[in-house]
C-alpha positions as CSV (number, residue, x, y, z in Angstrom):
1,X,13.7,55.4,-37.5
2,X,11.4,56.1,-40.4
3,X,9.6,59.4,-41.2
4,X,9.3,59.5,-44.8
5,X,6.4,60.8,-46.5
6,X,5.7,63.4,-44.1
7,X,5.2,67.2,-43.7
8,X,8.0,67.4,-41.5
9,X,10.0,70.9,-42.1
10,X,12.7,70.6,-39.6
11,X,14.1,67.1,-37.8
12,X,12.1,67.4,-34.2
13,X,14.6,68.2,-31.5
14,X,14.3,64.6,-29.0
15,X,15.3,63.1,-32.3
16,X,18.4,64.3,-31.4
17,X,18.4,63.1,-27.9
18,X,18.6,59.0,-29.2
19,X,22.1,59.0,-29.4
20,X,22.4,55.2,-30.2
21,X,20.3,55.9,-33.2
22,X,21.3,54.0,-35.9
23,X,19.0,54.4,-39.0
24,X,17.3,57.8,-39.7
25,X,15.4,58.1,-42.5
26,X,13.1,61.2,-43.4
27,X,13.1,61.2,-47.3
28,X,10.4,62.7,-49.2
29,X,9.6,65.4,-46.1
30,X,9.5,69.9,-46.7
31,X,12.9,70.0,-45.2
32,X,15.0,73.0,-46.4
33,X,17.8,73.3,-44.4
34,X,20.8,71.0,-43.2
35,X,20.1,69.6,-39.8
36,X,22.6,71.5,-37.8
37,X,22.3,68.9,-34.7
38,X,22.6,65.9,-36.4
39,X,26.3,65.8,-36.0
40,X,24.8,64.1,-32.5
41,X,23.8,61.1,-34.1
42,X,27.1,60.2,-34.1
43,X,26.3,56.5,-34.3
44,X,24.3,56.4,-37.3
45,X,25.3,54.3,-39.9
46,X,22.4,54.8,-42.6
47,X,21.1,58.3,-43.5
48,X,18.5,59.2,-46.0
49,X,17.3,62.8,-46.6
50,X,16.6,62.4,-50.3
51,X,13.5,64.3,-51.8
52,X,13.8,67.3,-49.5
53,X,14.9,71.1,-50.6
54,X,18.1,71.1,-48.6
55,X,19.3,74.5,-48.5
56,X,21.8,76.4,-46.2
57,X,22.1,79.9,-46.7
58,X,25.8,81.0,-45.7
59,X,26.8,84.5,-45.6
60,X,30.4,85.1,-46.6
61,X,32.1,88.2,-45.1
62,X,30.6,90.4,-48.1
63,X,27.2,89.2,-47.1
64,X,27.0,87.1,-50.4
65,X,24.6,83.9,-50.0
66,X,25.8,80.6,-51.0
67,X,22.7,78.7,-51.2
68,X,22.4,75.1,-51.8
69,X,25.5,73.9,-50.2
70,X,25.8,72.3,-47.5
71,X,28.1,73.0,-44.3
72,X,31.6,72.0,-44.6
73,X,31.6,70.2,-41.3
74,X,27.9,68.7,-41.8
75,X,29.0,65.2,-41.8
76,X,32.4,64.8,-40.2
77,X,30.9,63.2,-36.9
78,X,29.4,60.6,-38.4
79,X,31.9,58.3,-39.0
80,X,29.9,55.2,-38.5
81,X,27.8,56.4,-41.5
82,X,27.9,53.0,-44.4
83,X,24.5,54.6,-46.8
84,X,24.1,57.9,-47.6
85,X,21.1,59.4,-49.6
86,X,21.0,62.7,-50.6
87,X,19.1,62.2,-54.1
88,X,16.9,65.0,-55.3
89,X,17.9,67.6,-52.6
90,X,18.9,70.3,-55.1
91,X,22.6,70.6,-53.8
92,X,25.0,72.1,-55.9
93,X,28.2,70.8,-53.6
94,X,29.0,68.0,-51.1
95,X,31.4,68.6,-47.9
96,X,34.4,66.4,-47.4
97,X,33.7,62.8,-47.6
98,X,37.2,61.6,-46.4
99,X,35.8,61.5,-42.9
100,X,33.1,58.7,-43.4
101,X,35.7,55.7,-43.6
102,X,32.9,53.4,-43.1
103,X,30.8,54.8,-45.8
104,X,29.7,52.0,-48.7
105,X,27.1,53.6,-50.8
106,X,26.5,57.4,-51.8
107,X,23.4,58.4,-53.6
108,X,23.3,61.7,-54.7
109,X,21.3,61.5,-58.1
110,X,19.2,64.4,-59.4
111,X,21.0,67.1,-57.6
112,X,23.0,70.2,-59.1
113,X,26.6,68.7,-58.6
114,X,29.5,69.6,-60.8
115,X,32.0,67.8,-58.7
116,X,31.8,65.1,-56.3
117,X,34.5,65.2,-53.3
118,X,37.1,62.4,-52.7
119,X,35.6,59.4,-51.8
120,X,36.2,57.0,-49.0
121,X,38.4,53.7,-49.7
122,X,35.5,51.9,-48.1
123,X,32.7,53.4,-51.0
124,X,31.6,50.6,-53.6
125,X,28.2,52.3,-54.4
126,X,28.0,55.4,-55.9
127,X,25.5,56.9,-58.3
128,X,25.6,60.4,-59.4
129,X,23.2,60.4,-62.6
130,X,21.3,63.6,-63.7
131,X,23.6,66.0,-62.5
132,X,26.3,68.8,-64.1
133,X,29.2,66.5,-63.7
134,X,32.2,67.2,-66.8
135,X,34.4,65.0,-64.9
136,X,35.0,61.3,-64.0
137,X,35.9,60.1,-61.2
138,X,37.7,56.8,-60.7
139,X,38.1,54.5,-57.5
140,X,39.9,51.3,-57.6
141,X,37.4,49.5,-55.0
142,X,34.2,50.9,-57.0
143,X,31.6,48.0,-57.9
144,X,29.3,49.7,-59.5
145,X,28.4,53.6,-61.1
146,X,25.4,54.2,-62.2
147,X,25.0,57.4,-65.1
């Protein structure tokens, strides 16, 4: 499903309800928050939110917010996932990756990283220019890194 280019600010519920979904796509959209249900699209295997203001205000126990991260547990249901684009969302931290064994390619570009998570055996694409990154990561299986 494609729905980029829109005015969408939040992924419309029955989206949720097409569990054999495979390709979601709403890049470009007014989207400011991490889709809390789309740990139900547990069969997706390509993902692109790139080009929204993906925030998620979480409240520690001081009441402190910790704004553009995303949830810790945000992606661990979709294993299937092989694409991942989160380019221009203004995140300033990834979750765990480890859980997407499937995953090939990771686009995160023009965000506020300073770190990038372990990666996947199965990633070969990765590009993480014009962010804060001081460190390099190094994969055995990588194919190509774009800077």
């Amino acid at each position: 499903m494609d729905a980029s280019n829109n005015r969408f600010d939040v992924i419309p519920d029955g989206i949720f309800a097409l569990i054999g979904l495979e390709t979601l796509c709403f890049s470009q959209n007014l989207l400011f928050e991490w889709p809390k249900n789309l740990k139900l699209l547990s069969a997706l295997t390509y993902l692109d939110l790139s080009g929204n203001n993906l925030q998620n205000y979480i409240s520690d126990e001081y009441g402190s917010d910790h704004g553009d991260m995303l949830p810790d547990d945000a992606l661990c249901c979709l294993t299937q996932l092989t694409h991942l684009d989160l380019c221009d969302c203004g995140i300033m931290a990834l979750p765990s990756l480890s859980c997407l064994i499937c995953l090939d390619t990771l686009l995160v570009h023009k965000n506020h990283l300073i770190t990038v998570p372990a990666l996947p055996t199965s990633v070969r694409k990765v590009d993480v220019a014009f962010n804060l990154l001081a460190t390099v990561f190094f994969c055995m299986n990588l194919s190509l890194l774009c800077s």
